[in-house]
Structures are given as C-alpha cells and as structure tokens.
N, C-alpha and C positions, 0 to 999 in steps of 0.2 A: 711699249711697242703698240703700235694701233693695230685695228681689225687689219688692215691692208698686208699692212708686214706682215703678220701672224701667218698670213692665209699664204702669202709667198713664201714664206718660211716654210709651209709646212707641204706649200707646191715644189719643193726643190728636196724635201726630204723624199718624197717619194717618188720623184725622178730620178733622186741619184740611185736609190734603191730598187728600183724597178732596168736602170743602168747596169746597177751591178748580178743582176738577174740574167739579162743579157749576155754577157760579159761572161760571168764566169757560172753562174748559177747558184750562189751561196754572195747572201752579205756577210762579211765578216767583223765590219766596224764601222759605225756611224754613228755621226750625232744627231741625235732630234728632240727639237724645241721640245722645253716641259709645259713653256705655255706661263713658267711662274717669273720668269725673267730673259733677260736678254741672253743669258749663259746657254747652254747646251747640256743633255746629259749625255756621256762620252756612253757608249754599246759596246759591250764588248761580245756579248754572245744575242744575237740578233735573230729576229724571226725566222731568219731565213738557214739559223746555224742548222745543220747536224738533228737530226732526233736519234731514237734507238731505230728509226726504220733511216739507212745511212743513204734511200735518194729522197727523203723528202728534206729539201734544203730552201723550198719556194715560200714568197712571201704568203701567200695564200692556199700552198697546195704544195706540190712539187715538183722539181726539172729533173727529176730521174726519168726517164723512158717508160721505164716498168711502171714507177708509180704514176707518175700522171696519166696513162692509159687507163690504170685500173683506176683512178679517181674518176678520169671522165667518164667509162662505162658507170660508174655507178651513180654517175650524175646525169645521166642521159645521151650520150654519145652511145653510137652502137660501136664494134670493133671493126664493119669496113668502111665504114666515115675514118676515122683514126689510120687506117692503113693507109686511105686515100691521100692523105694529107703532105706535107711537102716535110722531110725529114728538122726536126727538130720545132713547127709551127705547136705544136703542144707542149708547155712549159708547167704545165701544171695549176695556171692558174685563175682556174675556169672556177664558178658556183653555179652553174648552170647550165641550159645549152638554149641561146636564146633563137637560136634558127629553127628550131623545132616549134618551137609558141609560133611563129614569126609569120606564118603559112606563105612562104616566098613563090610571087609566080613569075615563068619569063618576064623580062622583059622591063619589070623593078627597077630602080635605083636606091641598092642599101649602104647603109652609113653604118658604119662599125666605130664606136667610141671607144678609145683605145684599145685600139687593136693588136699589140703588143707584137709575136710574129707572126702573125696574120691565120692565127686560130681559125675563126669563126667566117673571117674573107672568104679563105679558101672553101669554107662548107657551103659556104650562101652564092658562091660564083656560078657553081652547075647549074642551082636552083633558078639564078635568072637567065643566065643560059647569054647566048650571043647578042643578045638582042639587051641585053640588061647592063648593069652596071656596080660594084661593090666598090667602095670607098671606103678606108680604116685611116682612122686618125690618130695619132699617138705624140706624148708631147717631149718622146725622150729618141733620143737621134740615134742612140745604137738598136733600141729595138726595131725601129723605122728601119734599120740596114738589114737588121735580120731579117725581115719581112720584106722587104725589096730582094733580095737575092734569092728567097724562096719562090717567085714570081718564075720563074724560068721552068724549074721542075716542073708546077701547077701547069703551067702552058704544056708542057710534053705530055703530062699526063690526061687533060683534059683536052687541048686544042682550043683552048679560052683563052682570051686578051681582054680578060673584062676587071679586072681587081688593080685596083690603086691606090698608095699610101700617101700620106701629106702628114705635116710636122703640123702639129700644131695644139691646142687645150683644150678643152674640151667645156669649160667656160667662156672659149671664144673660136669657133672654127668656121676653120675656113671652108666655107660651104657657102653656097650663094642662097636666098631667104627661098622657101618655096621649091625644093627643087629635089626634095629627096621623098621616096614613098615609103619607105621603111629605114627606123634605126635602130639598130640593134646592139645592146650591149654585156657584158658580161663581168661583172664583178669590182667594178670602176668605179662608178657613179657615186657610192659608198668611200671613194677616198678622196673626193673633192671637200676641198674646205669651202665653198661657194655650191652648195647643191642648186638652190634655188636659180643661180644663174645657169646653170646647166640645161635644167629643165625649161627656162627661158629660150637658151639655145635652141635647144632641141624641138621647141613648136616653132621658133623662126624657120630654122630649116625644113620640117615637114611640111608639104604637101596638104593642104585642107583635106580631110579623110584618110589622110595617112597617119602609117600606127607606129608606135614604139611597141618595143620586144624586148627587154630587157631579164638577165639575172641579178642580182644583187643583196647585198648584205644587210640585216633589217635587225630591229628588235620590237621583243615583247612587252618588253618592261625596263627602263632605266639602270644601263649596268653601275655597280657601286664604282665610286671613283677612283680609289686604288687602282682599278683596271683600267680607265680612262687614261691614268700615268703613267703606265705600263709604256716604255721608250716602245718597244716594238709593236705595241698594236698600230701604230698611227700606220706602218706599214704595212701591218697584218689583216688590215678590214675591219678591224673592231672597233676601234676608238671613233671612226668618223662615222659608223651608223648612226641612223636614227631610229626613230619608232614608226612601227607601221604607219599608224595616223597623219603623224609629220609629213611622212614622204606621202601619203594621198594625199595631204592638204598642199604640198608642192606643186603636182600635179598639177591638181584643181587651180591653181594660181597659172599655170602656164597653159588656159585653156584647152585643156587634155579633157577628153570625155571618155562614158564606158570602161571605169579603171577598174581592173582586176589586180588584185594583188595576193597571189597564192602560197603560202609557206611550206616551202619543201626541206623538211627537218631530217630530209638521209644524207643531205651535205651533210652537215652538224656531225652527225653518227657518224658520217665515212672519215672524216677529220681527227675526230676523238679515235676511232678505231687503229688510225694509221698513226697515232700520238704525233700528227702537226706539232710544232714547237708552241708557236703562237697561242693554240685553244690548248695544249698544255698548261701554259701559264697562266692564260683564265681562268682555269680552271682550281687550280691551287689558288686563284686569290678570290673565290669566291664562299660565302657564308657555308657554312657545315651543312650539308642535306641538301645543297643544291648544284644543279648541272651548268654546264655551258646553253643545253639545247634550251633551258627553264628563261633565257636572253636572247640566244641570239640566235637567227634564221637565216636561211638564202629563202627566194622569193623570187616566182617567178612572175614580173608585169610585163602589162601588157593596157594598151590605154588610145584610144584615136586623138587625131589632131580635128576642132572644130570645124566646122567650115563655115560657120561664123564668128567672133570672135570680139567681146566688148570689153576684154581684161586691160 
C-alpha cells in the first residue's frame, strides 16, 4: 500500500467514524487499517462504545448532554456559552476552547477546521458580530447537515447571518488564498494523516498577520507502539499525535511566526476521570508506573501568519 493509500485509508476511517458520531452518537463497529497490510482489523467494541459513565460514547469525549457540558466547562467553556448554543452543536468533542486563545474582534473572518456541528461557529459568530464572518469546514456530509440545520436556531437566538459550513478536508479547502483572518481549531488537526499539508493550507488561507488558534492533541514523548495499534485510537486522537517539537517544526515549515504551544493537562485528568473508553485503554497498555498524562496532552496554539514569506 503506498503513502497515498494509507493516508486515504485512514481519511475514510475517520470520516465514517466521526459519521457515525453524527448519526447515532456511538461507533459500534468498524474497520481500521493496521497499517501492516491490506486487510483490516474488524472493531467490535470501539472508542466510541459505552464506558461505565453510559453517555460518554464520543470518539474523543462524549455526546451525552450532561457529559459533554461538563467536559467543556472543565476545558474552558463557561455554562452560558453552552446554554447559548444551538441544541445538540456540543457533541462532546472538544480538547479545548480555541475562541478563547483566538481574541476574536468584529468584523473578522474565522475558519473553523472541522467544524463538526458547528461547536465553536456558533461561539465565534457573536464575537465578530454583523460585520464579520465564520466559515467551518468539515469533510463528512452528515455532520455538515447537523450543522446546517442548527443555523436557523443560532439566527433566532442571535439575529446573526454570519456562520457558513462547506464540505470539504482540511488538507485541501475550499477557501480562497489570503482571505481568512483567524483559524480556529479544535481537536482535528491531530487526526490528519498529512499534518504538514494542513498547516500548509492553513498559511495559504491566512491573511499576512493573521493568527491560528488552535486546541489539539500533542505528546511528550513517543507513545509505545502497542498503543499506536490500538484499532481505536486512530479514531480516538492518540494514534495520529505527534510530539510537541514535530508539530512547531511544522509550523515553522508553513511560515507561521510567534508560536506558542501551551499544555493543558486537566483535559488529560477530566478524561481519565470520566474513564473515556479510548485513554482507558491506553492506559492499560502502557509500562507499569506510568500514566496517560506521562504522553499525551491537549495544547493550546496559537501562532501568526508572516507577512513575508520565503518558505
């Protein structure tokens, strides 16, 4: 299988999985590439099953109501941001809250990189107000509908016409070069098998001086690769992190300046707390005496677009 395949391969596992998130809010069975041959490994209990807490079913968090409010408060959302929200745009699966970094003023034009049902849209739409603009991309067509339909509510409740979704990847979107002043994302960028073209994307589309805002999934150190095989992390956000350094030397590659990269390790805790499936099972397959948190991070960047540019 070449690089290309692989990468498609493993773009279509977490489409169909972030589908059935949509859909019904639990994966119950999937296959995903092992990476050691053409074959598949057949899931039968998936990131997204069941824990002992019975609404955390998300691949990265959960689509219970209950729980995923209380993940986002404890990630940085307040409780009347959440109330404000258009019924069911919180699915639980946030590592972050990248509007808060994002320092959004009227009048903006933000990019939401997978935007799923339009979480983080609806946060950043007030923020730039009438005058402004939110755009979220997503590359999977039922969450695309879920987030179109929650458009109408956001309007009653705001009197805003400013948030718009597009179908599309997030290694290739549809965004004209130049033309966005903030992108914002949340917990995504961690499941691209092509980061680096991403972050290529994402200076084509910024604005010279303009910032990305990002949360995302990081690590400390090299997780052992038993976990790396783990069917369900590819879904789960763990398998496709990298290490801090990586992802700034990506940056730096897609003439990004000013990069912050901050580690916020009470995701980590609020996850193990609420026994997520997925850092469940990292957890049990890692070396005796050590944790989840001892790997793996959410992180909050934040980073400008040059406004000159010799890459």
């Amino acid at each position: 299988m070449t690089d290309k395949q692989k990468q498609e391969e493993i773009r279509n596992v977490v489409r169909d999985g972030y589908k059935k998130v949509a859909e019904t809010g639990s994966l119950d069975s999937i296959s995903i590439p092992t990476g050691e041959s053409d074959t598949s490994l057949p899931v039968s209990s998936s990131c997204c099953s069941p824990s002992d807490d019975p609404g955390f079913n998300g691949c990265c968090g959960s689509t219970n109501t209950k729980s995923a409010d209380q993940l986002a408060e404890e990630i940085g959302y307040s409780s009347e941001q959440l109330k404000a929200l258009p019924e069911g745009a919180n699915m639980g699966l946030s590592c972050g809250n990248p509007t808060a970094i994002a320092n959004l003023k009227p009048g903006q034009v933000v990019l939401d990189l997978g935007s799923g049902g339009g979480f983080d849209c609806f946060l950043a739409g007030p923020k730039v107000g009438a005058t402004g603009r939110v755009i979220g991309v997503d590359m999977t067509p039922e969450m695309l509908t879920k987030a179109r339909k929650n458009i109408a509510s956001y309007t009653k409740s705001t009197g805003l016409d400013n948030v718009e979704f597009r179908l599309g990847e997030i290694e290739n979107l549809p965004v004209a070069d130049a033309s966005v002043d903030v992108v914002i994302s949340n917990c995504v960028i961690n499941l691209s098998p092509d980061k680096n073209r991403v972050w290529q994307e994402i200076s084509r589309v910024l604005k010279p001086g303009g910032i990305v805002a990002a949360s995302d999934i990081v690590l400390y150190k090299p997780i052992p690769q038993q976990i790396r095989d783990l069917a369900e992390a590819m879904v789960g956000c763990v398998a496709g992190a990298v290490l801090l350094d990586e992802y700034r030397n990506m940056m730096q590659q897609a003439c990004l300046t000013d990069i912050h990269l901050k580690p916020k390790p009470e995701y980590i805790d609020t996850m193990a707390r609420l026994k997520a499936p997925i850092y469940d099972k990292v957890a049990d397959a890692l070396p005796e005496g050590e944790t989840v948190a001892d790997y793996i991070t959410s992180a909050d960047i934040i980073a400008t677009k040059a406004k000159s540019c010799c890459c």
